[in-house]
Residue frames relative to the residue before (quaternion, step in Angstrom):
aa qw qx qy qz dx dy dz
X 1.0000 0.0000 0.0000 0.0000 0.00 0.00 0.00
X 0.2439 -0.7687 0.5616 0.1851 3.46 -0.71 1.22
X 0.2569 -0.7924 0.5021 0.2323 3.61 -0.99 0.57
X 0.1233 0.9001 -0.4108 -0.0766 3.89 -0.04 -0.18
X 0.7251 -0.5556 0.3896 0.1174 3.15 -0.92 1.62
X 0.1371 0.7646 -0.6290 -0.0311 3.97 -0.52 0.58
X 0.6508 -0.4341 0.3223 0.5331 3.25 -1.14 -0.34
X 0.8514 0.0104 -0.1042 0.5139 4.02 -1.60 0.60
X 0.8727 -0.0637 0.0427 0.4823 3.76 -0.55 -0.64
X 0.6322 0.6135 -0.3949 0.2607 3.65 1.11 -0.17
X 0.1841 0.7280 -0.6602 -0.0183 3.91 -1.11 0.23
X 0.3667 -0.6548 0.6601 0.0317 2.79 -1.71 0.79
X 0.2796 -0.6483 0.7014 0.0976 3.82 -0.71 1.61
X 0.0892 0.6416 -0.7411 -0.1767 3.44 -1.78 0.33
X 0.1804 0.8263 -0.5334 -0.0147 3.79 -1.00 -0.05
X 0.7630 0.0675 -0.0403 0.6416 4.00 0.21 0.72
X 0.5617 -0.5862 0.3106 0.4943 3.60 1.25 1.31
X 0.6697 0.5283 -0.3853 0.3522 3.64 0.41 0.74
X 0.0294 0.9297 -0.3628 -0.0559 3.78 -0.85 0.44
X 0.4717 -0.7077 0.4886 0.1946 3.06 -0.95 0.68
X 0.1929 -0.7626 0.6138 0.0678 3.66 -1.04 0.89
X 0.1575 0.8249 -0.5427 -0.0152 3.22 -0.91 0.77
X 0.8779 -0.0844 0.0006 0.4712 3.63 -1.21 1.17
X 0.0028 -0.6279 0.7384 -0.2460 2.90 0.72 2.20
X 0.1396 -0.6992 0.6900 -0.1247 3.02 -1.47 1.12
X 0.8014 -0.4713 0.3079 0.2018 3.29 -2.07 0.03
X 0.5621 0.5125 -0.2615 0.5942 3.21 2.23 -0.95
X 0.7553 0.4970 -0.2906 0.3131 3.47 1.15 -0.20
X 0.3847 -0.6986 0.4653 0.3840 3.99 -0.87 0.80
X 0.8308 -0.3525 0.1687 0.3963 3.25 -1.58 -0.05
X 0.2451 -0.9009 0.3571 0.0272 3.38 -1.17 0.78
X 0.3536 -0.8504 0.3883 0.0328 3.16 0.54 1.39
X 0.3280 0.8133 -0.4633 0.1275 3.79 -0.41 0.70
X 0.2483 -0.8216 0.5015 0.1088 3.48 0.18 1.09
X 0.6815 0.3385 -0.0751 0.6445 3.47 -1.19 -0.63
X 0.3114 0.7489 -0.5728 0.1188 4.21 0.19 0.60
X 0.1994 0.8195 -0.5211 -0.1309 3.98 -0.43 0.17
X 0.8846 0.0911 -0.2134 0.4045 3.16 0.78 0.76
X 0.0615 -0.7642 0.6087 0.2044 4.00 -0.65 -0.13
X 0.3638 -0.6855 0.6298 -0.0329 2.90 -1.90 1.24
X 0.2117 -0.7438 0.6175 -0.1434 3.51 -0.72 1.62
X 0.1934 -0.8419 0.4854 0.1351 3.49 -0.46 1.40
X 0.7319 0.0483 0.1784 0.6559 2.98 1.60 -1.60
X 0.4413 -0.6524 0.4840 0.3814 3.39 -1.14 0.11
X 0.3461 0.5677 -0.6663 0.3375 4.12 0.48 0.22
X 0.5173 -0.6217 0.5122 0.2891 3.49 -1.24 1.45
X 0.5358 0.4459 -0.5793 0.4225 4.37 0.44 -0.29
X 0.7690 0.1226 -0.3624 0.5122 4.04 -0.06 -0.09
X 0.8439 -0.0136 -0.2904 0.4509 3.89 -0.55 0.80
X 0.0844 0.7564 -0.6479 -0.0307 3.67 -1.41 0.21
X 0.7285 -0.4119 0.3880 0.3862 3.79 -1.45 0.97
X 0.7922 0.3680 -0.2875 0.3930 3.60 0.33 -0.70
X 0.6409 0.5546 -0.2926 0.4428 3.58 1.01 -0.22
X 0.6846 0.3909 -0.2054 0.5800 3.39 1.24 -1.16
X 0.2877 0.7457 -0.2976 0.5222 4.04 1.35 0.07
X 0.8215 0.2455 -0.0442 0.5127 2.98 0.40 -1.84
X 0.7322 0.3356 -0.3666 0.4657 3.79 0.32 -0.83
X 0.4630 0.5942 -0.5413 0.3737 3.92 1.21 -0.18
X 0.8171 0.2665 -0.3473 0.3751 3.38 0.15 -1.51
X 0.6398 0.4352 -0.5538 0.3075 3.92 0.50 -0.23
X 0.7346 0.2260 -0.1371 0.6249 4.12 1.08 -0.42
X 0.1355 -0.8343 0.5163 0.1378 3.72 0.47 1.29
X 0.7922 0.2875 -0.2265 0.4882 3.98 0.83 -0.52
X 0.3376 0.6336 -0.6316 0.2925 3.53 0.74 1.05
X 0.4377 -0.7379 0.4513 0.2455 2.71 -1.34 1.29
X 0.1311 -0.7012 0.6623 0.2292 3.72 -0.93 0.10
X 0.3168 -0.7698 0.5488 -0.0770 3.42 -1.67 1.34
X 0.1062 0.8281 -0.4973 0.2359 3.53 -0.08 1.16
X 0.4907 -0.6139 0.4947 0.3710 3.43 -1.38 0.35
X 0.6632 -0.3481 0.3177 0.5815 4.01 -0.94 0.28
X 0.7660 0.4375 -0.3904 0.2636 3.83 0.06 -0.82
X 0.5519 0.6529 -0.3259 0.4036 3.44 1.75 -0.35
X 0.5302 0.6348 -0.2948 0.4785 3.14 1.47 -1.20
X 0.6813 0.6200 -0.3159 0.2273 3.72 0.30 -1.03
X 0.7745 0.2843 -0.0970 0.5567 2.69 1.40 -2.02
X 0.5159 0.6236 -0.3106 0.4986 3.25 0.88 0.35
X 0.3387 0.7684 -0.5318 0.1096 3.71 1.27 -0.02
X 0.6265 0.5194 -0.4732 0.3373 3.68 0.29 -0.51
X 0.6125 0.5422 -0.2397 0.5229 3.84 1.28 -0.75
X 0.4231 -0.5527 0.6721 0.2526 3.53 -1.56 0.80
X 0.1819 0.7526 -0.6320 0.0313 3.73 0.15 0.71
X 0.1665 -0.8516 0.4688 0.1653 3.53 -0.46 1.10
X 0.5496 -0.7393 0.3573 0.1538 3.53 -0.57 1.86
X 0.0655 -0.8213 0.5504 -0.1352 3.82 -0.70 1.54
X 0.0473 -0.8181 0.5454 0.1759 3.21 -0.60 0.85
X 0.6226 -0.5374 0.3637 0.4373 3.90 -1.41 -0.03
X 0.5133 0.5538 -0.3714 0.5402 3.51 -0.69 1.63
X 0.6977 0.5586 -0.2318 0.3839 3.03 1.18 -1.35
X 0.1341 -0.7958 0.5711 0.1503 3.84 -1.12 -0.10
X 0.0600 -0.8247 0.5612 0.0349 3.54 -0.50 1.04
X 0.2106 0.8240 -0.4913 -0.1879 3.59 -1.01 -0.13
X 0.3993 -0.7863 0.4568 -0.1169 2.90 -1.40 1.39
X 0.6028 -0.2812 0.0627 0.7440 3.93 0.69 1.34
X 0.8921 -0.0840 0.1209 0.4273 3.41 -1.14 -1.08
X 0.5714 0.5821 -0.3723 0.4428 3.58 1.29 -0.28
X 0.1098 -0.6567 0.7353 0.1264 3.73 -1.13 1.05
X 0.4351 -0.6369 0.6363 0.0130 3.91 -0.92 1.21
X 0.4373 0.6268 -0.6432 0.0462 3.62 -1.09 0.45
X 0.3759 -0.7735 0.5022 0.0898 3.68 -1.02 1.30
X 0.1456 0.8881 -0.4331 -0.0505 2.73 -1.07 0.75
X 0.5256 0.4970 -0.4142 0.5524 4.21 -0.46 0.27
X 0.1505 -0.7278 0.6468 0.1713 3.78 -0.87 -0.72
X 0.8023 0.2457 -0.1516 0.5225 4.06 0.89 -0.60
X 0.3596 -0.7170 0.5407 0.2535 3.60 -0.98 0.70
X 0.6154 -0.6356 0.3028 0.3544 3.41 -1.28 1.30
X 0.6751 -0.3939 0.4611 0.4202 3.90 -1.22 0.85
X 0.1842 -0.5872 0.7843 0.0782 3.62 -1.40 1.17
X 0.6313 -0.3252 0.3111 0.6317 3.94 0.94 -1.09
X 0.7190 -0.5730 0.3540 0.1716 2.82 -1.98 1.30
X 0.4792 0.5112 -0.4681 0.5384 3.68 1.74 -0.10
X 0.6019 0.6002 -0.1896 0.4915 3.91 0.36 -1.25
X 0.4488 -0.7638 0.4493 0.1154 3.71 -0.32 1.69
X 0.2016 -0.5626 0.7033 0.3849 4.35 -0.40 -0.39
X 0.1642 -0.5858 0.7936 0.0089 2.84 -2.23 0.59
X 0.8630 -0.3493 0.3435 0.1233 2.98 -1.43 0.17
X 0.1782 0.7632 -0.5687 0.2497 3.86 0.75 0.90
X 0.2521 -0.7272 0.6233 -0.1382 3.00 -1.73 1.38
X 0.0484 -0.8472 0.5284 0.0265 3.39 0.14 0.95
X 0.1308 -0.8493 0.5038 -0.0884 3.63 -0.39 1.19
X 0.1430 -0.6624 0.7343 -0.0400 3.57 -1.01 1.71
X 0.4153 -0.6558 0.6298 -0.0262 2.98 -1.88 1.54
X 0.8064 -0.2147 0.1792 0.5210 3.79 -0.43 0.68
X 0.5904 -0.6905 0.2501 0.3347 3.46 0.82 1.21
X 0.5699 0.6010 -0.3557 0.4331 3.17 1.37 0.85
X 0.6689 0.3552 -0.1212 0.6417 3.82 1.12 -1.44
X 0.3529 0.5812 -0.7319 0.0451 3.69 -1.71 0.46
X 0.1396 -0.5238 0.8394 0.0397 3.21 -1.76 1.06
X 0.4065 -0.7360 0.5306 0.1073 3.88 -1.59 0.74
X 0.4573 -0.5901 0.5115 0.4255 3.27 1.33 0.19
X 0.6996 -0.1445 0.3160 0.6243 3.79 -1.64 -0.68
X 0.7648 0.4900 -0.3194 0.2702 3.93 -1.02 0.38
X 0.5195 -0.5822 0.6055 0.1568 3.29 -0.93 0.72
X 0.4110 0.7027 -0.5365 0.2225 4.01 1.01 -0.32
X 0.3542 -0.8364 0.4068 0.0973 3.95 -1.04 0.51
X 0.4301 -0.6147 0.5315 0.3933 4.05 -0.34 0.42
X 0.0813 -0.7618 0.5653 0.3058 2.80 -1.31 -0.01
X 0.4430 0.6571 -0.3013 0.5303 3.25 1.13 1.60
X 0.2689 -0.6826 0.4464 0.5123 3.93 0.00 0.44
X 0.4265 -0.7073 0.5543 0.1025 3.11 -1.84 0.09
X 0.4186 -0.7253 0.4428 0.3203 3.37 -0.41 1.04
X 0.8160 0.1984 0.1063 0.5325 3.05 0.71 -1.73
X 0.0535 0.7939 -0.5937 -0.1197 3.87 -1.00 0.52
X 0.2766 -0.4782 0.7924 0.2586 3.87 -1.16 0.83
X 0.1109 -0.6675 0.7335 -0.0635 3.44 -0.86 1.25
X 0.1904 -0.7861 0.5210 0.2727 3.78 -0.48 0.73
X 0.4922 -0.7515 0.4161 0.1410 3.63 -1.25 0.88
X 0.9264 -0.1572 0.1369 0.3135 3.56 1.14 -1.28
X 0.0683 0.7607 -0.4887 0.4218 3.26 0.56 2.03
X 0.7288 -0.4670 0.4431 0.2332 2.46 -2.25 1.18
X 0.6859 0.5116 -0.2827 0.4334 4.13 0.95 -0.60
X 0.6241 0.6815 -0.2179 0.3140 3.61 1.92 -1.10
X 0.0749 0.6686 -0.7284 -0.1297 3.73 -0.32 -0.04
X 0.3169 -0.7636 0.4790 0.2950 3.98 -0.56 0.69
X 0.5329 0.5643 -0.4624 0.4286 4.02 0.92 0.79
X 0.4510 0.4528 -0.5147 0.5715 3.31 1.56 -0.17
X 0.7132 0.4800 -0.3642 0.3583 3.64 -0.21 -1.67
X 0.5524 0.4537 -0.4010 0.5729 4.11 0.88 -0.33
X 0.7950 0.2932 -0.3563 0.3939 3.51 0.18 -0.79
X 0.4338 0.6113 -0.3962 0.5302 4.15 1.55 -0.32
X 0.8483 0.0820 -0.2694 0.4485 3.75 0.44 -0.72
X 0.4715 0.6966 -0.4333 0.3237 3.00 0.82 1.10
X 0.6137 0.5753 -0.2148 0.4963 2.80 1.76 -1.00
X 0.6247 0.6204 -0.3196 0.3503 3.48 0.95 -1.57
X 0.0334 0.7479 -0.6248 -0.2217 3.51 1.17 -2.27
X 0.1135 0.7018 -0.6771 0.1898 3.29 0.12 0.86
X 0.5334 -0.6227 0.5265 0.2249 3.45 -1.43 0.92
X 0.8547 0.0146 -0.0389 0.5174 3.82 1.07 0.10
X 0.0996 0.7315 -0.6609 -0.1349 3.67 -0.44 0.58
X 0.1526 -0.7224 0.6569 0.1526 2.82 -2.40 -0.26
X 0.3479 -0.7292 0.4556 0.3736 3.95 0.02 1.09
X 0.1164 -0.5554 0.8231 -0.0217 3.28 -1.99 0.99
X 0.9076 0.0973 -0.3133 0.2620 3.17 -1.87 0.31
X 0.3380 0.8414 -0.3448 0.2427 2.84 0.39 1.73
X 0.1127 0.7556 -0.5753 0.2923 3.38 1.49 1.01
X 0.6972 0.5710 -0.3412 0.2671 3.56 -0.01 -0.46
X 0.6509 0.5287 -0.3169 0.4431 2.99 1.43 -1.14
X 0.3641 -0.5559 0.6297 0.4024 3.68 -1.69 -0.20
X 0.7262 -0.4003 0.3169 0.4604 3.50 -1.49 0.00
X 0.7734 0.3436 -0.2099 0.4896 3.66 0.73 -0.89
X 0.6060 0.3428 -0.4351 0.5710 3.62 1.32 0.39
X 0.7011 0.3047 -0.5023 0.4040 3.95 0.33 0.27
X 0.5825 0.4767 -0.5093 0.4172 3.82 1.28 -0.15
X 0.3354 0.7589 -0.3027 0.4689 3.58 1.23 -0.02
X 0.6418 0.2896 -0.0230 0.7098 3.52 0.37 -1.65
X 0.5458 0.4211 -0.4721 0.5495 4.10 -0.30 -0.15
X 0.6917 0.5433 -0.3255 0.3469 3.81 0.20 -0.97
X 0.8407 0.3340 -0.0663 0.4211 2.93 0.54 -1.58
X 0.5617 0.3927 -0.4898 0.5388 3.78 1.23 -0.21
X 0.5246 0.4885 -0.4060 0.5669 3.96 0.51 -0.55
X 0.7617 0.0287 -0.4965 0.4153 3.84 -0.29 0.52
X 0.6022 0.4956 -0.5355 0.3241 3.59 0.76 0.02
X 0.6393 0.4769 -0.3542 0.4883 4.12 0.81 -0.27
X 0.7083 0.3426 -0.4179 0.4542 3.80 0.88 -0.59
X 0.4126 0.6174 -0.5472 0.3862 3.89 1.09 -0.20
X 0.7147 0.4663 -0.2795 0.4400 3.87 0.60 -1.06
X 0.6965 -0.4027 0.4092 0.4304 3.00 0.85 -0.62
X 0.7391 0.4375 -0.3836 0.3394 3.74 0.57 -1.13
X 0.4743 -0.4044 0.6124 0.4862 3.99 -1.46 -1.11
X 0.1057 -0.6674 0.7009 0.2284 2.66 -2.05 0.06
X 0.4516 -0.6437 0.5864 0.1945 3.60 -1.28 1.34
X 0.0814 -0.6370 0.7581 0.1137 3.68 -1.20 0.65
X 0.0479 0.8142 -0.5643 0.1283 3.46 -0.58 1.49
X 0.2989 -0.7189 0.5650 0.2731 3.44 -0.50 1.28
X 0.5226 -0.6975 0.2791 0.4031 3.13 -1.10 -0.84
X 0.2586 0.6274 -0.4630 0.5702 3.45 -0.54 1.03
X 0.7315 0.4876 -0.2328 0.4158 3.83 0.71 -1.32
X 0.2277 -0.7046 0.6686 0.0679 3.30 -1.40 1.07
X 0.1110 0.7764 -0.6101 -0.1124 2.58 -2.16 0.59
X 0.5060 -0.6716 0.4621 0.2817 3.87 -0.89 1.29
X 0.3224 0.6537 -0.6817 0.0632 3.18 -1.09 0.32
């Protein structure tokens, strides 16, 4: 399974010429995805999905399904967005789906929670959307997010600490400057090589097999 890096929260899975989109969003450029069978909605904040992205992968794959928690569905009314909760299991061509967490992590007690969906790929890949939510399964690979208004980057050290995933790479990172996401690169790289795993500094564009 190839994994591949988009801009801020986006990646594209491929695996048996097929692929999996997840939380194309607003920080992200266009997104190209042949051989598509499914998209993956963590949350409704427009940086991981937006009208013009789902638009586009609709009309090139009009009956892909798109997967989301109830709060995606809402803002998303113009989309068939087909409503998952954490627990659930979906599968989609080569892609086994399992959700997990249900609430995105506290930005501030003024500032409501929504809906967050943390989402493992063939019991091997999981990125949590906005949240700190855990497998309960090791991980091969983590999209380990890097930089947000919700992040403090000693949790995210103590998140890939906990998980030990055999490899991370940083997502949501539009926010950061260059010397504040090589920063965050630093510090999730010593919390994954302390366990043991690597960390990948993928731009975007960049793949990785696992």
């Amino acid at each position: 399974m190839r994994v591949t890096k988009q801009e801020h929260a986006c990646m594209i899975l491929g695996d048996e010429g097929q692929q999996l989109v997840i939380d194309p969003g607003n920080q992200t450029g266009p997104v190209s995805a042949p051989g598509l069978v499914a998209i993956v909605i963590t949350h409704e904040h427009p940086d991981h999905w937006d009208a013009e992205h789902l638009s586009a992968l609709r009309a090139a794959h009009p009956t892909v399904p798109i997967y989301g928690p109830a709060g995606v569905a809402a803002a998303a009314g113009d989309f068939d967005v087909t409503v998952v909760e954490a627990g659930e299991r979906v599968t989609a061509g080569p892609f086994r789906l399992r959700f997990f967490g249900g609430e995105h992590a506290e930005i501030h007690r003024s500032i409501p929670l929504v809906d967050n969906l943390g989402v493992l790929v063939n019991e091997r890949f999981y990125y949590p959307g906005d949240s700190y939510a855990k497998p309960d399964v090791p991980v091969e690979l983590l999209a380990t997010p890097a930089g947000a208004p919700w992040l403090k980057i000693g949790e995210v050290m103590d998140f890939v600490t906990e998980v030990a995933p055999q490899g991370t790479f940083a997502v949501h990172d539009a926010p950061l400057s260059e010397m504040g996401l090589g920063m965050a690169h630093a510090r999730i790289e010593d919390a994954v090589t302390a366990a043991g795993g690597e960390h990948h500094r993928l731009q975007p564009g960049d793949s990785i097999e696992i």
